[in-house]
C-alpha positions in Angstrom: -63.5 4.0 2.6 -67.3 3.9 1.4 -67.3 0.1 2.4 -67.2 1.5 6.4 -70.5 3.2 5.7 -72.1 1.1 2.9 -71.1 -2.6 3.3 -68.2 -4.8 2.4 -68.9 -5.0 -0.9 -69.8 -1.3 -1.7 -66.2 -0.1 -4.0 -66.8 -4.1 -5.7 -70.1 -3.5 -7.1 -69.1 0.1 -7.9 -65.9 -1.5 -9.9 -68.5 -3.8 -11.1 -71.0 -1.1 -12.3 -67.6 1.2 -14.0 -66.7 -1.8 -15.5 -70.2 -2.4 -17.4 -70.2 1.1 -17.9 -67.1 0.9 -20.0 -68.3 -1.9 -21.9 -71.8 -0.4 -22.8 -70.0 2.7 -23.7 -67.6 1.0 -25.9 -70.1 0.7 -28.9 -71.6 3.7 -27.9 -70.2 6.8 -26.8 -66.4 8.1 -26.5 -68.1 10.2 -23.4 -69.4 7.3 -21.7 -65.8 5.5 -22.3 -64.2 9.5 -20.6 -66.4 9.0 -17.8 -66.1 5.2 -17.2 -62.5 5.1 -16.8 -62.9 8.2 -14.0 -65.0 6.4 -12.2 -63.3 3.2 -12.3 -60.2 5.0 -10.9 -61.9 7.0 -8.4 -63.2 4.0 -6.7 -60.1 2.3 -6.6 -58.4 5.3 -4.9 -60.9 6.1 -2.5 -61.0 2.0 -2.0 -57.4 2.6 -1.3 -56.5 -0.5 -0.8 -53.0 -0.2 -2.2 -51.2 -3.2 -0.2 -52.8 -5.7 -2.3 -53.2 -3.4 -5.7 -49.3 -4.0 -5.6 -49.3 -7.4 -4.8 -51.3 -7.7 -7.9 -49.5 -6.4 -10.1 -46.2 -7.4 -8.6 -47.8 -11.0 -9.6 -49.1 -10.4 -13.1 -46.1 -10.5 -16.1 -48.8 -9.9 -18.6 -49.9 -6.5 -17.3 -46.0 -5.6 -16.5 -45.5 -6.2 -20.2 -48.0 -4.0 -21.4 -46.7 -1.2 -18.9 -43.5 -1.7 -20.3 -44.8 -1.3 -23.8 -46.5 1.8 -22.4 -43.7 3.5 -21.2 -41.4 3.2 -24.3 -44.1 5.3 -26.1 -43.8 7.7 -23.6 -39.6 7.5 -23.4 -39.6 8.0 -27.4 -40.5 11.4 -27.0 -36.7 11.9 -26.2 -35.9 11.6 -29.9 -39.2 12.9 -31.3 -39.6 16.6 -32.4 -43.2 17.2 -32.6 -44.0 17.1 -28.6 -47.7 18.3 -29.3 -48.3 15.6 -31.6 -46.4 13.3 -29.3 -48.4 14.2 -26.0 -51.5 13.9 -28.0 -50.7 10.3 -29.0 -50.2 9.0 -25.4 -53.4 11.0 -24.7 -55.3 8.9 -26.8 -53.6 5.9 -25.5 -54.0 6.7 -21.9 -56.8 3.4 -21.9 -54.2 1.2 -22.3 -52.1 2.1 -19.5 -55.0 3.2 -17.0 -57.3 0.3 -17.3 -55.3 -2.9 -17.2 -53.8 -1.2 -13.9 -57.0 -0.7 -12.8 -58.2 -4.7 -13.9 -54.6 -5.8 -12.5 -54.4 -4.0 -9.0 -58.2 -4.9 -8.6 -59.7 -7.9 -10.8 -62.8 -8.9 -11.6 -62.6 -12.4 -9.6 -66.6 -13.5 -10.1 -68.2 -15.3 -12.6 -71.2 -13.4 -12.6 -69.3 -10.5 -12.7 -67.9 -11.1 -15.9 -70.8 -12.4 -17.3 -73.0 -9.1 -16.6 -70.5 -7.0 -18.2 -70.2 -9.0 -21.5 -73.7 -9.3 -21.4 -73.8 -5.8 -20.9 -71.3 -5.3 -23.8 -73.6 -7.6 -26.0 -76.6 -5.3 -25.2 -74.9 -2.6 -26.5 -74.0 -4.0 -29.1 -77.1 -5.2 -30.3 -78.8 -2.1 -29.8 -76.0 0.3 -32.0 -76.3 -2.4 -34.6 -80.4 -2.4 -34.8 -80.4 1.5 -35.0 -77.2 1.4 -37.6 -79.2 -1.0 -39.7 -82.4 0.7 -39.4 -81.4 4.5 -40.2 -79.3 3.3 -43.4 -82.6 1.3 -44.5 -84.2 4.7 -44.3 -86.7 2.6 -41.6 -86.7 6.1 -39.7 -85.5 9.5 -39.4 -84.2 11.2 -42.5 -80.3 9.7 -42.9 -78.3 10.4 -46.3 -75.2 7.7 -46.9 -73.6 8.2 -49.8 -71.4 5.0 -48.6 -72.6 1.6 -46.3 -69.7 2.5 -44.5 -71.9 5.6 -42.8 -74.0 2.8 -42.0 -72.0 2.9 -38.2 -73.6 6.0 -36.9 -72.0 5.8 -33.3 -67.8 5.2 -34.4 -65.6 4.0 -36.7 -67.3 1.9 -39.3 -63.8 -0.2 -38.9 -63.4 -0.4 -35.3 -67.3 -1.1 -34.7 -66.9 -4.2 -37.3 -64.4 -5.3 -34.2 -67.1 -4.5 -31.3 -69.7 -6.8 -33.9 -66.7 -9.6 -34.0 -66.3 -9.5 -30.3 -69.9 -10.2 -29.6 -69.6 -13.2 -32.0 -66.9 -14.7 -30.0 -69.0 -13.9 -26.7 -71.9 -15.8 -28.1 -69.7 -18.6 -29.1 -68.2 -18.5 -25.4 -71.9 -18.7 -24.0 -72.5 -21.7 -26.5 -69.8 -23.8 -25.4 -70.3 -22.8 -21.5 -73.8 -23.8 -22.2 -75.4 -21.2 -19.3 -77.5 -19.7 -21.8 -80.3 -21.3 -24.3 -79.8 -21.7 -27.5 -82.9 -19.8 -28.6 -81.4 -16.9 -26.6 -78.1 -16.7 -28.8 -79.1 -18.1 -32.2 -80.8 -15.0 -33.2 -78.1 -12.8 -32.2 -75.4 -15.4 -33.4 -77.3 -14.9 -36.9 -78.0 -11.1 -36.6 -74.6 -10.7 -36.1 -72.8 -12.1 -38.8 -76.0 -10.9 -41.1 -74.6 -7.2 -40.2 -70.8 -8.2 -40.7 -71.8 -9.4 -44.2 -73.8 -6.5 -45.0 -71.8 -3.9 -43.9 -69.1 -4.7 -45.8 -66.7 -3.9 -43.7 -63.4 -6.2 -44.5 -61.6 -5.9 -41.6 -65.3 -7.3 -39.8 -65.4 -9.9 -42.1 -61.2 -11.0 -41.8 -62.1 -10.6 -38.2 -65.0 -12.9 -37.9 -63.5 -15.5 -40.0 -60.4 -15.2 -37.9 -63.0 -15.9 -34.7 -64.5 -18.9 -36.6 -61.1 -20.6 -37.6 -59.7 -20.0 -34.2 -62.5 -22.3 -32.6 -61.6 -25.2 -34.8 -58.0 -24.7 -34.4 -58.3 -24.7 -30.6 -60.7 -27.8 -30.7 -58.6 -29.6 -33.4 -55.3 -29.3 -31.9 -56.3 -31.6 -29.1 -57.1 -34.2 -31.3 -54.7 -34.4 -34.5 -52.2 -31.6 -34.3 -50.8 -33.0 -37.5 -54.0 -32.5 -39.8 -54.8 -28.7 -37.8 -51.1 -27.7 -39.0 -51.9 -29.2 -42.8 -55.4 -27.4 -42.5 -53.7 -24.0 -41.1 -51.5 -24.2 -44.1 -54.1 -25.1 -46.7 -55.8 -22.0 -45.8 -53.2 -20.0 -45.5 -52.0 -20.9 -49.2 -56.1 -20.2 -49.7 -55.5 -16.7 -48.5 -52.6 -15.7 -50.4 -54.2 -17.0 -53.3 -57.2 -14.4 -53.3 -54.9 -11.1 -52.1 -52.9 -12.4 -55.3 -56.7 -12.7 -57.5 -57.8 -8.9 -55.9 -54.3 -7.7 -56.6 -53.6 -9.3 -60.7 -54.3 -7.0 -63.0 -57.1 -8.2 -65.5 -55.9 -8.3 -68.9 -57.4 -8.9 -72.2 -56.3 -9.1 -76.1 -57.2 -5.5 -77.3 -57.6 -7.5 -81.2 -60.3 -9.4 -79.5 -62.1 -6.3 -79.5 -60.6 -4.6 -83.0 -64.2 -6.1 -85.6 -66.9 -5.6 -82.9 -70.5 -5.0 -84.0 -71.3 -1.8 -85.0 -74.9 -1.5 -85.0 -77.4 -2.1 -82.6 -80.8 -3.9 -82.9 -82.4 -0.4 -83.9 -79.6 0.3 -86.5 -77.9 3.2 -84.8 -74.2 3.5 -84.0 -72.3 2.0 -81.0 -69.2 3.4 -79.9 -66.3 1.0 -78.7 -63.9 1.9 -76.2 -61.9 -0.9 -75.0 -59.6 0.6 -72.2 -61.4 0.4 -68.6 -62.2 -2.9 -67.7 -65.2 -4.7 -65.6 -64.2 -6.6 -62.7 -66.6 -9.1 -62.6 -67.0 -10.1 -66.4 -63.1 -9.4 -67.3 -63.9 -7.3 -70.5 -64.1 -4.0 -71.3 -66.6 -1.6 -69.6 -67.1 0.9 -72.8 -67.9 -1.6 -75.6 -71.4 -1.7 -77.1 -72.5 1.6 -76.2 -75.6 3.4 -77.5 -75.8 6.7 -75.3 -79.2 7.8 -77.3 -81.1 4.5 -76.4 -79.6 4.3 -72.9 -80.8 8.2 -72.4 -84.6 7.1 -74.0 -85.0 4.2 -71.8 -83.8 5.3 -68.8 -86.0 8.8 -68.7 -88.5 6.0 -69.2 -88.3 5.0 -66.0 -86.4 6.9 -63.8 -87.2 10.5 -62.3 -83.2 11.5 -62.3 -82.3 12.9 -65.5 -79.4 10.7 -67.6 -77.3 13.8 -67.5 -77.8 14.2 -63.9 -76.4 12.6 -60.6 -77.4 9.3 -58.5 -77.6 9.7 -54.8 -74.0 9.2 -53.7 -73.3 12.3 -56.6 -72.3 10.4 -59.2 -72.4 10.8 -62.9 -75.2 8.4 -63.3 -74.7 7.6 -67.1 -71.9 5.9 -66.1 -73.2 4.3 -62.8 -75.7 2.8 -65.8 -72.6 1.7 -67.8 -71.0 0.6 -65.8 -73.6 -1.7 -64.0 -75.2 -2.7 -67.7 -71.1 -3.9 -67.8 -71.3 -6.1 -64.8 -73.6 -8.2 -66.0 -72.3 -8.4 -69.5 -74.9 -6.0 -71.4 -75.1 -4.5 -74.6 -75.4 -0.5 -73.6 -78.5 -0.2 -75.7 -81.9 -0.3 -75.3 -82.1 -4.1 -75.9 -79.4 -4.6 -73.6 -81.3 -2.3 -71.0 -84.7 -4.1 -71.2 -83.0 -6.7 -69.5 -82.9 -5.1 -66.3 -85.2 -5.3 -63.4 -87.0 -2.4 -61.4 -84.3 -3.9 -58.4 -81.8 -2.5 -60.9 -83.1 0.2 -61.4 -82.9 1.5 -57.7 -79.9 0.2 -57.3 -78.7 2.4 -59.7 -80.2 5.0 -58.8 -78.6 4.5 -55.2 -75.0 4.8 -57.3 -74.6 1.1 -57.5 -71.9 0.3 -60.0 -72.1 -3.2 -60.4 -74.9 -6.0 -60.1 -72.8 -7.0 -56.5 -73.9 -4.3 -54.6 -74.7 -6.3 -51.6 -72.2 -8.1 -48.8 -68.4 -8.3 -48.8 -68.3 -9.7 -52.1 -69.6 -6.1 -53.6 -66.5 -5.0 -51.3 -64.3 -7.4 -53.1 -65.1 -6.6 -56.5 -65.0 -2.6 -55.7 -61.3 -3.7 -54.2 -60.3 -5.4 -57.7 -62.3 -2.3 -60.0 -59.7 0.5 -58.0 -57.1 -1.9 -58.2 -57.1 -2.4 -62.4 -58.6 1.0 -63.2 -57.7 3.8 -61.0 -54.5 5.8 -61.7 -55.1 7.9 -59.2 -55.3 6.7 -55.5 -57.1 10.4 -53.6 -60.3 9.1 -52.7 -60.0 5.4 -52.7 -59.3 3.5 -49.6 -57.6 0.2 -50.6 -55.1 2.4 -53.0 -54.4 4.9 -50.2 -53.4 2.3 -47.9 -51.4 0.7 -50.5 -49.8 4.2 -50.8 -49.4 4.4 -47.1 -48.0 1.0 -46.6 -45.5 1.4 -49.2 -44.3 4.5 -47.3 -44.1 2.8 -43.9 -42.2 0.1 -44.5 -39.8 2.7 -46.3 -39.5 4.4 -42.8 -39.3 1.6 -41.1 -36.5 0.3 -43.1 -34.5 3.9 -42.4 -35.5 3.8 -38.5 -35.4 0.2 -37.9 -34.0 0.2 -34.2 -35.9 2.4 -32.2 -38.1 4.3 -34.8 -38.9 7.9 -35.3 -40.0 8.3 -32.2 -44.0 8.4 -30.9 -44.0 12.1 -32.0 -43.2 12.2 -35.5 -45.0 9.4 -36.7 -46.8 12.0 -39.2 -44.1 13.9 -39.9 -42.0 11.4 -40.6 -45.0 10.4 -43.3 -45.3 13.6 -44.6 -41.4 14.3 -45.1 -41.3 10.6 -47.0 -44.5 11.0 -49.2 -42.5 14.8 -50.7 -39.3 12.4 -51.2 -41.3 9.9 -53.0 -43.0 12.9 -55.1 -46.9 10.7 -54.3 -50.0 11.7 -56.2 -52.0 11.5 -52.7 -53.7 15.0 -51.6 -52.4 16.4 -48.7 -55.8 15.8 -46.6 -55.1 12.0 -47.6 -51.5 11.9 -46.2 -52.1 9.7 -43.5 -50.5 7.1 -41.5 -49.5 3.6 -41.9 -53.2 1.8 -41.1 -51.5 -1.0 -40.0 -50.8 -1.4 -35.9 -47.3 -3.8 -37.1 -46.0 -0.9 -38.9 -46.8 2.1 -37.2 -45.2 0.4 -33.7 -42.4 -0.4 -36.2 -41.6 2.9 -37.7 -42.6 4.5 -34.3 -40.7 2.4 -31.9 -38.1 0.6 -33.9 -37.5 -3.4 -33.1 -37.7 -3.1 -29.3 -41.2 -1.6 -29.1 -42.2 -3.9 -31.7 -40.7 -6.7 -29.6 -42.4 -5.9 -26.4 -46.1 -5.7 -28.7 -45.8 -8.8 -29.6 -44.3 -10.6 -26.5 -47.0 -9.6 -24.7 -49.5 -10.3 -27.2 -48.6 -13.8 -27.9 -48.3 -14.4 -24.0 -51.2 -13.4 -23.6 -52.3 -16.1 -26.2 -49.9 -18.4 -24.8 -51.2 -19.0 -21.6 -54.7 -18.6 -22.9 -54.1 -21.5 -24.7 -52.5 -23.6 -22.6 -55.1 -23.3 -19.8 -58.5 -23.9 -22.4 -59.6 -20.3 -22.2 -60.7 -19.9 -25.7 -62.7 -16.3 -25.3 -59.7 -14.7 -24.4 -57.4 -16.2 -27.5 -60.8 -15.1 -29.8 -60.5 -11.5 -28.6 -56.2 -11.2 -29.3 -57.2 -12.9 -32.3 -59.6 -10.2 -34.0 -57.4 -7.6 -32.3 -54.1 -9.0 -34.4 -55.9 -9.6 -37.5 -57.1 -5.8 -37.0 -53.4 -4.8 -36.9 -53.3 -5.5 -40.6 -55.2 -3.0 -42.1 -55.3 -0.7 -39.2 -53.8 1.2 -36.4 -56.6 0.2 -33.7 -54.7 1.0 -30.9 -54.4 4.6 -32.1 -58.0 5.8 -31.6 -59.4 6.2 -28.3 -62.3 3.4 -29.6 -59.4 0.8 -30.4 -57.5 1.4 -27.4 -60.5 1.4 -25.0 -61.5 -2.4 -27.0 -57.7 -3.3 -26.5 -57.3 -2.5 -22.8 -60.8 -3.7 -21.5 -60.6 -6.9 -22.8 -56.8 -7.6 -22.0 -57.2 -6.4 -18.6 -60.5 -8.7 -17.9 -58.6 -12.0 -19.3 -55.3 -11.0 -18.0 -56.8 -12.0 -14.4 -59.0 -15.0 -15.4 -62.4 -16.1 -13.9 -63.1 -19.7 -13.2 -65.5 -18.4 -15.9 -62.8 -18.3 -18.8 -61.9 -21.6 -17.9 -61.8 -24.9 -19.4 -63.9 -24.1 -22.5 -63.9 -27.0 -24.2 
């Protein structure tokens, strides 16, 4: 319609403009994303060019798949209970149907089309990330985190780590394409993967490494399958190997620890209590401690009180411990000598242990809940050990065609009362994990038509040297382990842009070498 008064190319550059839209909004703004999508559909119907939208899709198995797996959410509401819930549900998944029909019936067929929206995606990106990083350093406004995970001011701390992965395989895209200069992406290239170590985020970090072996599989296969299938292996074995190191309890020979000294430096008494143990030395956290001298020193140099609370609310004489233990102290005043004014703040800051910075502060947090806490309310790993433990359960019972899309959370509730679990009913979630939740949600035939049309989507990727495209399936199935992206609005958006825009490749995507 508006090409008659506007040009021939009026409702392309509007798709165009929706498009780049979504993607800025992605990082950004649920509103923006709202919006977007509106737009994006009202052009196409006023474009209304519906003989070809349907000789688009007619043509395009990928997008017929995802339909497919679209519809049996909504056709398990026959055997669900909980139609509010339900409705709800497809609500929030309404990008993944709406978008790739919109990408489908109308694709983006220009280079330079593509490349101005992940460009625009990229800006985004690179702005949310500055700001995050700033306001957490305190570099403006007046922010309180009691966790880096508040770091991600703008959405999910998870799903952004995602949006950050994505623009790492973008860059790496531009790289191999070679359109851009390198000074242009090395210092987003570095910023990038600076933030994913920072933040701490461990699906970001799984994610990026996913991106990073992906590009060496893809350009090792063509050369010795043989030694890419021996190295896929070895790091696969490597993998399994450190779940099995976080996950081992820590054990130690309580008689080790039956004659310890008894005295400190100053001749007062220490108290030994050999039961929690430190997850970066191995031994106990409440041996050699002098509370007196600890309190002295500490008032020395510190404004908070030793009976009071660091910033995240903590008890901070045993954030003190507790760190002191990390790097194998004696709790007394000799012992506390030994640390630095850096240690000092970061105590203050309710730093428990001398790795308080990157994943590997993540890590050893993981392994502390993992040999020390009985109780799982308020500790992410645990609760989604508790919540994975309960979904395969489900699963097992409902194995066919699941619950239902409905009663995904009531099947969860009704199973965590059977299994009598510690969790607080606020903490009574879902599966956070995309494999399971389809699982226990659509049984084996849902579950089928996720992952047909997410590995032909990598299939013929793969076959045709479009390696941005098997980067982006590849961060979203390595988010599917820890989370249930597709069930936020965030997620689904990410999912659904990015399938649609490689489902109908570019001469862009193409032979990335």
């Amino acid at each position: 319609m508006l090409n008659r008064f506007f040009g021939a190319h009026t409702h392309t550059n509007l798709h165009v403009f929706g498009l780049a839209a979504l993607a800025f909004g992605l990082p950004l703004n649920k509103v923006v994303m709202s919006v977007s999508m509106m737009f994006l559909v009202l052009n196409v119907l006023l474009e209304a060019d519906f003989n070809n939208y349907w000789k688009h899709i007619k043509s395009n198995r990928l997008y017929q798949l995802i339909l497919l797996f679209f519809v049996f959410h909504a056709v398990s509401m026959i055997w669900s209970f909980d139609w509010s819930y339900g409705l709800h549900d497809l609500r929030v998944k309404l990008p993944i149907l709406v978008i790739p029909t919109i990408l489908t019936a109308k694709p983006i067929r220009k280079d330079t089309h593509l490349t101005l929206i992940l460009w625009v995606f990229l800006s985004a990106v690179t702005i949310t990330s500055l700001i995050n990083f700033s306001a957490y350093n305190q570099w403006f406004g007046s922010w309180f985190f009691n966790d880096i995970r508040g770091m991600s001011l703008f959405s999910s701390h998870v799903r952004y780590a995602l949006l950050i992965a994505m623009a790492i395989s973008i860059l790496l895209h531009f790289f191999f394409k070679r359109k851009v200069t390198v000074f242009v992406l090395l210092p987003l290239f570095l910023w990038f993967n600076f933030y994913t170590y920072y933040s701490q985020i461990l699906s970001g970090v799984i994610a990026v490494f996913g991106v990073y072996l992906a590009c060496l599989v893809v350009w090792a296969w063509k050369y010795q399958k043989s030694i890419t299938l021996i190295g896929l292996v070895s790091i696969g074995l490597a993998t399994v190997a450190g779940v099995i190191w976080i996950l081992k309890p820590i054990t130690y020979n309580p008689e080790d620890y039956m004659n310890l000294t008894k005295k400190t430096a100053e001749n007062n008494y220490y108290y030994h209590l050999p039961s929690i143990v430190s997850p970066e030395t191995g031994k106990p956290i409440d041996i050699f401690v002098q509370e007196d001298e600890l309190m002295r020193e500490w008032e020395r140099v510190s404004d908070i009180p030793y009976s009071g609370r660091d910033i995240k609310g903590q008890y901070i004489r045993r954030t003190i411990i507790r760190y002191m233990a990390s790097m194998d102290l004696t709790k007394d005043a000799e012992g506390f000598k030994q640390l630095s004014r850096d240690d000092i703040e970061a105590i203050e800051k309710g730093y428990a242990s001398i790795y308080h910075r990157g994943i590997i502060a993540r890590i050893y947090g993981l392994k502390f809940q993992v040999n020390n806490v009985k109780n799982p309310n308020g500790h992410s790993f645990l609760q989604r050990l508790e919540y994975w433990r309960t979904g395969l359960q489900l699963a097992k019972k409902n194995w066919l065609f699941g619950v239902g899309n409905g009663d995904v959370q009531l099947a969860f509730h009704k199973q965590y009362e059977l299994n009598n679990s510690k969790l607080e009913y606020e903490n009574k979630d879902r599966a956070h994990n995309m494999y399971l939740t389809i699982l226990l949600s659509l049984g084996i035939v849902g579950f089928a038509l996720m992952i047909c049309s997410h590995f032909k989507f990598i299939h013929e990727n793969f076959i045709n040297n479009r390696l941005l495209p098997i980067l982006f399936m590849v961060i979203l199935l390595l988010s599917y382990l820890i989370e249930d992206t597709l069930e936020t609005q965030t997620g689904a958006t990410f999912f659904a842009l990015f399938f649609g825009l490689f489902s109908t490749p570019t001469q862009t995507q193409k032979n990335i070498q």
